[in-house]
C-alpha angles and dihedrals in degrees: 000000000000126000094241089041086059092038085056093045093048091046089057088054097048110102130232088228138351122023130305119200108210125198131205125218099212092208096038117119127271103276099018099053093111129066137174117270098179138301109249132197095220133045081219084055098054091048091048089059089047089052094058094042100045103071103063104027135079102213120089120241124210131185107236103199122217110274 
């Protein structure tokens, strides 16, 4: 995937407001490897989603802050 092809997907996934956990399917395809995990209110919230997720998978979730 190109840099501008991940800037645009990553652009998709950025909230207008609160914070968004995205996932990313290691083995998705270029252009559909992250998905929506939940919008959360809080930044502690969203880690707090990605703290219950982590341990048993094998994708990596991020906090995409509001623009």
């Amino acid at each position: 995937m190109t840099f501008d092809a991940a800037m645009k997907e990553k652009e998709k996934f950025t909230p207008a407001q609160g914070f968004n956990v995205v996932g990313v399917d290691n083995f998705g395809t270029p252009g559909d490897a992250l998905y929506l995990v939940g919008n959360f209110e809080s930044e502690q919230e969203a880690q707090t989603a990605i703290d219950e997720r982590q341990p048993g998978s094998e994708d990596k979730f991020y906090i995409y802050p509001a623009r």
